[in-house]
Every structure is written in structure tokens, then in C-alpha cells.
N, C-alpha and C positions, 0 to 999 in steps of 0.2 A: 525564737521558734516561730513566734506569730510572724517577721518578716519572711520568711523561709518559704510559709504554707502557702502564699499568693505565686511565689515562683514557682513552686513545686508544680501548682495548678494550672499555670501557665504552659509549665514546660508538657505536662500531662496532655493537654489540649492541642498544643503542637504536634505533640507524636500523632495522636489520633487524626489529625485533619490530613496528614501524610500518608497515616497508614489504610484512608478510605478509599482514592482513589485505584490503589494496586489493589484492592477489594477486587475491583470489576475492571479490570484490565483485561483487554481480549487475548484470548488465547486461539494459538494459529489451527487452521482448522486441519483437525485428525485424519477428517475419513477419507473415502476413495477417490480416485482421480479417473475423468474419462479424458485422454489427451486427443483432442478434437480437428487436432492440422499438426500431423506428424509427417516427415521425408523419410523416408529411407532411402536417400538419392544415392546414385553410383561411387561419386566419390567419398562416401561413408560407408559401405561393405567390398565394392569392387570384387566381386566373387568371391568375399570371404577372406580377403583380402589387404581389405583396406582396415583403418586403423579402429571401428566400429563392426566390427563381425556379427552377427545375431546375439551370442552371447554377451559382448561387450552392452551391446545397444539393451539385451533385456535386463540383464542385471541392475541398468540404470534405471528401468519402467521399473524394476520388483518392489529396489530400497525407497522409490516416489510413493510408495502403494498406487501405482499406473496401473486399473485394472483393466482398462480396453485403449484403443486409440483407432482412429481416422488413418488407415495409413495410404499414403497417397506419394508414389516417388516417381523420381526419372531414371532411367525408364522404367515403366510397370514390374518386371522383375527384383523389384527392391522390395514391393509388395507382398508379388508372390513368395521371396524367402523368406519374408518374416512369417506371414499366411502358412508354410509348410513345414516350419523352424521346430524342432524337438525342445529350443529355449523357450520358445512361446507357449506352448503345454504347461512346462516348467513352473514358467516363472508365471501361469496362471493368469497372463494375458489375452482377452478376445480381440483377434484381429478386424476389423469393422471396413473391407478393402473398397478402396476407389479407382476408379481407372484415370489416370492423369493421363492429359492431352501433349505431353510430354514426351517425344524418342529423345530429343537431345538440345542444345541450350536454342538452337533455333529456331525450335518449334513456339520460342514464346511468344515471339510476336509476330506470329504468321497462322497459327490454329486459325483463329476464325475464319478462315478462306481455303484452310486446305486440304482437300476431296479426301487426301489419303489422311487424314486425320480423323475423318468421319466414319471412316472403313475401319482403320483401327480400332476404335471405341468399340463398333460393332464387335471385331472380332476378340477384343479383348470381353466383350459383356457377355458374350459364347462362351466364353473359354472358363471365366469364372478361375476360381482359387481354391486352396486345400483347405480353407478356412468358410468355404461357402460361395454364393455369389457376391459379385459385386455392388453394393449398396448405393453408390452415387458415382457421381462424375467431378474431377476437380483434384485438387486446388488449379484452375487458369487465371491468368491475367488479361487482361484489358489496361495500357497503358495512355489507350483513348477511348473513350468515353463511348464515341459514335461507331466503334469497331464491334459493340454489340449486336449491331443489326448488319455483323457480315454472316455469307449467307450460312456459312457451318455454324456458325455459334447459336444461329435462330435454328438451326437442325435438333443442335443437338438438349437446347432448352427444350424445345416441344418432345424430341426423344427418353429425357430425363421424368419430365410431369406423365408422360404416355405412360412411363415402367415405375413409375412411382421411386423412382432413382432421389436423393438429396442431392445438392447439388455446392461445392466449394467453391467461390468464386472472389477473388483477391480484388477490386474494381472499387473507384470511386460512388458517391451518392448517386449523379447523373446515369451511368451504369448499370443501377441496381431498378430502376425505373424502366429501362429501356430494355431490360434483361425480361422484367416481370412482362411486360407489354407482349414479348413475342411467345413466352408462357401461354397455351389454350386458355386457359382460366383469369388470364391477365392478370397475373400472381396471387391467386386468390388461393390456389392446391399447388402451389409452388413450393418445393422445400427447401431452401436458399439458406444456406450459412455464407456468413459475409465474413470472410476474412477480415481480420484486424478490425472489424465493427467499423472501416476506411481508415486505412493506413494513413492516408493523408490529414487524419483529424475533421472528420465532417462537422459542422457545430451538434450540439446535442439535442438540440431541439429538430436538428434535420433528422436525426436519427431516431429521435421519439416518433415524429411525422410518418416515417418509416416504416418503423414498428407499427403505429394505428392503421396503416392501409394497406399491408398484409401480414396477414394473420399468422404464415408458418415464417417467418423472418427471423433467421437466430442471428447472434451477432457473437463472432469468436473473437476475444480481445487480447489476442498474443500483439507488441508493438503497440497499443492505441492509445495514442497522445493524449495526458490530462487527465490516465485513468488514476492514479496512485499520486497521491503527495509527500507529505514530509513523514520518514520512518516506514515506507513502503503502505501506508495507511489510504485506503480510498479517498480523492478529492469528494467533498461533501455533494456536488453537482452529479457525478455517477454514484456515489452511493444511492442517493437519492431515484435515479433511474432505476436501477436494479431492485431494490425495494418495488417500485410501482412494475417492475417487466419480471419478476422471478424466474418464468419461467423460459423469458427467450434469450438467455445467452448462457456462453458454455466457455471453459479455458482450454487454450493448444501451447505448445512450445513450437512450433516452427520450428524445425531444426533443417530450416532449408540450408545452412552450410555447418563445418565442421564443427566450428568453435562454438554451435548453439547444441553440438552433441555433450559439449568439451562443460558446457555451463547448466546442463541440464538439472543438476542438482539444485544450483541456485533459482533456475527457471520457475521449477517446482515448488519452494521455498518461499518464492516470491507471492503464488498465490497462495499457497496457506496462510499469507503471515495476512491479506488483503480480505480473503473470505473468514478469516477470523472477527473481522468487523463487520459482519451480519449477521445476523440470525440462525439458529445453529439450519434451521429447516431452508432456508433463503440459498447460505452455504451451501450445502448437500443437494439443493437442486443445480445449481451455477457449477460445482465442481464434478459431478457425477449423474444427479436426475433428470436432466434435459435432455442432453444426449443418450443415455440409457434409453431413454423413453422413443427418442424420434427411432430406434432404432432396435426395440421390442426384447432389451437385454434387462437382467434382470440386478 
């Protein structure tokens, strides 16, 4: 018996070193979702249509707990039906509409320069939604850098800071600089969500830099390379970021084509399982209270 009682001890001491760390293992985060760079493009309703109908598409926000989103499509009518949708009521979603620079896929790389683009925005910011006015302008692209200071894009930044508009813009580091520049306030009253935080992977200290020298700068990190490592768990370098920015970044699903309608569950999933590794108050700001905030919802 006396050789027995060391094993026993042993073995006792084992279980317990095993059973601490699932003590505090994170748990994915519960609460609500503001989905912050959403499409409802043509080819996902098509008049109701297509294989994402309003219903199809709220059903997906309800079982997310998706309680608002950024909605921003090509063209603008993807918007307005979500904006005017008896699902959207429903399913207890606030519509949050943007006017995208968007009639059709050629408009992407030609907005900055073109007159009837500038006309549109106007008459779409007239027009307004069933859901309210339109809150900002976006998601656009810049696939160069210098195409910032073409002259509709410089219009339409200074139109956006003039109406207190937020502003969705998909563009590299160099862009976000040169975007701020033609901002009256030279980004200082600029309210700039930065798609994919640069899709391209900016290093993280460029993006900190960023952050420090304007002050309304959110960073939406749907795509951004090196945010997540092994087990879908934040790399220790953004977690650390986020901790020190709490309050300037927000999560989107991008469902700029079908199969990100088609993965939206997983989309969702992915960040509870990532905002579970912070702080439940860090969490709730990042997945819900930033956005709510810029945008006076409750």
C-alpha cells in the first residue's frame, strides 16, 4: 500500500495540472455583432431573384446575432432593399446605408475621375433610404495609390467631412495618407474606415503610425493578413494592438461575392472564436461598440 500511495499522488497531480488550463480557456464571444462592410451586390438578390433574397440574406444576420450592418452594394438598390425589407424589421436588423460609387463592375477603376459619379452620390444622398439617410460614402477602391488625388475622389472626401458622412475605403497605406491630405481638416475630423485594415498587409507598425496621426481611423479587418494564427486564435502582435486601440477597429464579412454569402456562418464564427481572446469589455467594443458608437445606435 505504501508503494501505491506515491503513484496515486502522482497520478492525482497529473489530472489536476491538466484540468487548470481548460479552467480558463476562452470562450467565443456571445454577444452582438455590428457587420461593418456588408454587399448586397446584384448578383446576390437580382430582384429577389437571385440565390440570396432578403430573406435568405436576413436569416443569415438573425442566427449571427448580426444586429446592424454597413450596407453598401452594386448598385445602390441592393441597399435600398435591404433599407425597405419587411425581413429587416424582422429579423431586428438596423440598416446603417452607404452610397457606393458603384453602377456596375466598371465603375471601379474609373470613379475617381468620373463627373457622373459625383452627380450620382449627390442624387443618391437626396434620395436617402426607408431605413433613413445615408450615413457615409463607400466601400471604393484605389488600385493606385496616386489615384487618390483624382479630382472626384478629392470632391467627394471634402463632401463626405462637409456632411459629416463616414467614409469606407478599400486602399493601401500610401492612400490612406493622401486621402486624409485632401480631407479640410487634413484627417483630423475625417471618419475613415479602412477596409481590410490594407488588404495588402501593411506592416503593423505602419498601421499603428496611422492610428497615432488620426484620431477618427477605424480599421475593419475582414481578409487582413497575420490577424489570426493557429486554432483561429489572434497572432500575439494584433492582439497586442487591439488591446492598446480598443476602440478603433470594428469586424465586416465582405460578402462582396456569393460564396462569402454561401460562408457567412463560418465568417461569423471565426470572429467569436478570435474576440473570445480578449477581454469580455475589449470584445463588445471590437464586435459591436465602435460601430454602434460612430454611428449613434444603441
Amino acid at each position: 500500500m505504501r508503494a501505491i500511495a506515491p503513484i496515486a499522488a502522482l497520478l492525482l497531480a497529473a489530472c489536476s495540472a491538466v484540468a487548470v488550463p481548460s479552467a480558463f480557456a476562452q470562450t467565443p464571444y456571445a454577444g452582438p455583432l455590428f457587420d461593418t462592410h456588408l454587399h448586397y451586390n446584384q448578383e446576390a438578390w437580382d430582384g429577389n431573384t437571385g440565390p440570396y433574397p432578403p430573406a435568405e440574406a436576413l436569416a443569415r444576420m438573425q442566427r449571427n446575432n448580426v444586429k446592424a450592418i454597413i450596407a453598401n452594394s452594386r448598385p445602390n438598390a441592393g441597399t435600398q432593399t435591404l433599407a425597405a425589407a419587411r425581413e429587416t424589421r424582422e429579423a431586428g436588423v438596423t440598416v446603417v446605408p452607404f452610397v457606393r460609387l458603384y453602377r456596375n463592375r466598371d465603375d471601379y477603376s474609373n470613379w475617381f475621375r468620373d463627373e457622373t459619379i459625383h452627380e450620382m452620390v449627390q442624387t443618391e444622398l437626396a434620395r436617402g433610404t426607408a431605413s433613413g439617410p445615408y450615413r457615409g460614402i463607400g466601400e471604393f477602391h484605389l488600385y493606385e495609390s496616386a489615384n487618390a488625388n483624382g479630382p472626384v475622389a478629392r470632391k467627394l472626401i471634402a463632401l463626405a467631412e462637409r456632411q459629416k458622412l463616414a467614409v469606407l475605403a478599400h486602399v493601401d497605406d500610401v492612400a490612406i495618407d493622401l486621402l486624409m491630405a485632401n480631407a479640410p481638416s487634413k484627417g483630423q475630423s475625417l471618419r475613415l474606415i479602412w477596409a481590410h485594415t490594407g488588404i495588402g498587409g501593411a506592416p503593423i507598425e505602419r498601421v499603428q503610425a496611422l492610428l497615432e496621426r488620426y484620431p477618427l481611423l477605424m480599421g475593419e479587418l475582414s481578409y487582413r493578413p497575420g490577424l489570426t494564427c493557429e486554432g483561429g486564435k489572434l497572432c500575439p502582435e494584433w492582439r497586442a494592438l487591439l488591446l492598446k486601440y480598443p476602440d478603433r477597429f470594428v469586424v465586416g464579412s465582405d460578402t462582396w461575392v456569393n460564396q462569402r454569402w454561401s460562408a457567412y456562418d463560418e465568417i461569423m464564427r471565426g470572429y467569436r472564436t478570435w474576440l473570445g481572446d480578449l477581454p469580455p469589455d475589449v470584445a463588445q467594443r471590437i464586435a459591436w461598440g465602435n460601430a454602434a458608437a460612430l454611428f449613434n445606435l444603441r
